[in-house]
N, C-alpha and C positions, 0 to 999 in steps of 0.2 A: 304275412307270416314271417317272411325275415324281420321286418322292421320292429316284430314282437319280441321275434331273438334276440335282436341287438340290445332292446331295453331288457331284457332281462340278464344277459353277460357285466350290462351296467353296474345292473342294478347293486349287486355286490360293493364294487367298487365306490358307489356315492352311497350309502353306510357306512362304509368303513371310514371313508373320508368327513364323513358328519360326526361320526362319534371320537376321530380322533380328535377333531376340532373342539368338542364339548369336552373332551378328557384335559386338554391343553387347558382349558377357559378354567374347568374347576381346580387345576392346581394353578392357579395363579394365586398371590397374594400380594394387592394392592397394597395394603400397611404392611408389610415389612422393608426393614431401611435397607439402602444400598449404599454404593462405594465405588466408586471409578479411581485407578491406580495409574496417571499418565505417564508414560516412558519415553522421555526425552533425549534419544542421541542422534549425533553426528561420526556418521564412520565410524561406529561401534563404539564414540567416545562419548562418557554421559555428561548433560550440559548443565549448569549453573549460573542461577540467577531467573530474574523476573517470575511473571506471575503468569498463570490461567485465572480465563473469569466462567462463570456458570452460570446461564439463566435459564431455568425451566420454565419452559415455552407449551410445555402437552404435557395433557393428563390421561390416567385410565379410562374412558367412559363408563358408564352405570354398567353397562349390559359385560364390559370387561373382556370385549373380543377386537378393539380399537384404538387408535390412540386419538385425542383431541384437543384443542389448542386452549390453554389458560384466560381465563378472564383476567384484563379485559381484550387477548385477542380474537375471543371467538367471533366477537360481532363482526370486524372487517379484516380478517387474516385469512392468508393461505390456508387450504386444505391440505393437512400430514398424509400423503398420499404416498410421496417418494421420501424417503429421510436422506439419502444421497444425493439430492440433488443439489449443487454448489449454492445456485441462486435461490433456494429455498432458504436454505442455513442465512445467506447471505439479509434475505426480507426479514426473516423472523428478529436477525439480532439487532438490526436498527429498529423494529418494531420493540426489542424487551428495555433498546436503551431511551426508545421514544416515550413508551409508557413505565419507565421507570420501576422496571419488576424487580423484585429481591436477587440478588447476584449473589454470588459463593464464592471464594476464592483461594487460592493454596499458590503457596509459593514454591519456587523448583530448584529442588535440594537434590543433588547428586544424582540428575537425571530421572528426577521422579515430582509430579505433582500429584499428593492424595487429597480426594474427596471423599469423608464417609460420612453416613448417615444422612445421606440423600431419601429425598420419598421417589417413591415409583415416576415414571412418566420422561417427558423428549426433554433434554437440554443441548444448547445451541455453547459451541466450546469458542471461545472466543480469547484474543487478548488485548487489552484497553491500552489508548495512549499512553507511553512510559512504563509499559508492563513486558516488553521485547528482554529478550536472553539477550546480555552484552555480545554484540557483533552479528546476531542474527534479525532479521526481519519476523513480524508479526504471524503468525499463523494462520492461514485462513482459515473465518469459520464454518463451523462446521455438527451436524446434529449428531447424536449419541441417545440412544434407549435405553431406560431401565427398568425392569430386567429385560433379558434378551433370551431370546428360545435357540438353544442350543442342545445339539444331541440328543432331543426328543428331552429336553430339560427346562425350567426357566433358571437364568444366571443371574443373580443380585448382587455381584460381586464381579466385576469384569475390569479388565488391563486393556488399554489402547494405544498407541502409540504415532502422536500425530508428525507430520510432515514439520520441519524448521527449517523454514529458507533461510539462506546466508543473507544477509544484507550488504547491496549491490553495492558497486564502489563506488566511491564518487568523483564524477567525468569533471578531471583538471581542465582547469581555462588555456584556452591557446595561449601564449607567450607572442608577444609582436616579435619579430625580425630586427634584432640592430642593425642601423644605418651607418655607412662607411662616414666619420667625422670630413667635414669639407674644412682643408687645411688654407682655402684661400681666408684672406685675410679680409674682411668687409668693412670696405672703406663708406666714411661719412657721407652720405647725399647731402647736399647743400641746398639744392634745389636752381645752380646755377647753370646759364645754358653754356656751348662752347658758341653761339655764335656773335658774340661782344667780341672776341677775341681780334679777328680782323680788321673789327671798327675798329680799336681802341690804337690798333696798328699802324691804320691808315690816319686819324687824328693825329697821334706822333709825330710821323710823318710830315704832314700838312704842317702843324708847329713848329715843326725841325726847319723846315724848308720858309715860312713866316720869318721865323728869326734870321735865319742868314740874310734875307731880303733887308730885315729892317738892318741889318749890321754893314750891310756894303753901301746902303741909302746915308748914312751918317759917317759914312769914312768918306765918302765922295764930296759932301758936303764939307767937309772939315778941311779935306784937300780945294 
């Protein structure tokens, strides 16, 4: 008897939740264009230069209560399950620049980059080599939905405003330590030893002492 109770206090509650669900599905409208308006500042200052890129990664499904991934990623891509999640954004956009999907692109003019006339479905926000805001780093990317269910509404028209890292400084080379100059003066190696010096001494010597011998031998004789 209770367990009848509780299904029937439910019961209200999963109606209303089914029909909201089918009231959502039937105001959607897959072919109508959209427009993404990105606002780009730094401490409330709007930035200039570079580019955002776009590739729609998901589409509406038939049934229109889903999102799902563009040919050709259905066959081997992630399932749209979380659109927040980093590493998803992260797969999807080397997968759009692997397979080579159509890109969109808008440049950023006084802290704004506009996209209109979008079709419905997931695009992955990205920015390409040499596409960086002078002085800032890359953006990472990241998934966006169009349209989006807002205030018991869908929104075909939405403003976001992504994250712009600074770009990091770059880490100076140590400088070596000067060396106190050595004032001694660096005399020539000759490659001579000191020990001939003695010899050369004692030969003298010996000479010296020869001669006087042969000079008193020839006075003696003369006498």
């Amino acid at each position: 008897m209770q367990k009848k109770l509780i299904v029937l206090l439910l019961l209200p509650l999963i109606v209303f939740g089914v029909c909201t669900q089918v009231f959502a599905v039937q105001g959607l409208d897959p072919d109508k264009q959209c427009s993404i308006t990105f606002l780009l500042e730094f401490d409330s200052t709007p930035l200039e230069g570079g580019k955002l890129t776009l590739y729609r990664v998901g589409q509406i499904s038939p049934g229109g209560n889903q999102f799902v991934l563009v040919e050709p990623l259905l066959q081997d891509g992630p399932d749209l399950d979380n659109l927040e999640d980093p590493s998803l954004a992260k797969t999807l956009n080397e997968l759009a620049v692997e397979h080579n999907l159509p890109s969109y692109k808008a440049s950023v003019v006084d802290g704004k980059a506009v996209f209109s006339d979008l079709k419905t479905g997931v695009y992955v926000v990205c920015q390409l080599n040499g596409e960086e805001i002078p002085e800032y780093a890359a953006i990472n990317p990241f998934l966006i939905s169009l349209p989006q269910w807002q205030n018991d509404a869908y929104i075909y028209d939405i403003a976001a405003s992504p994250k712009v890292p600074l770009q990091p400084s770059p880490t100076e080379p140590t400088q070596p330590q000067p060396t106190e100059p050595d004032d001694t003066p660096d005399l020539p190696q000759t490659g001579q030893l000191k020990w001939p010096v003695p010899l050369m001494a004692v030969l003298g010597l010996a000479i010296f002492g020869i001669g006087w011998i042969l000079f008193f031998r020839a006075k003696r004789r003369d006498v």
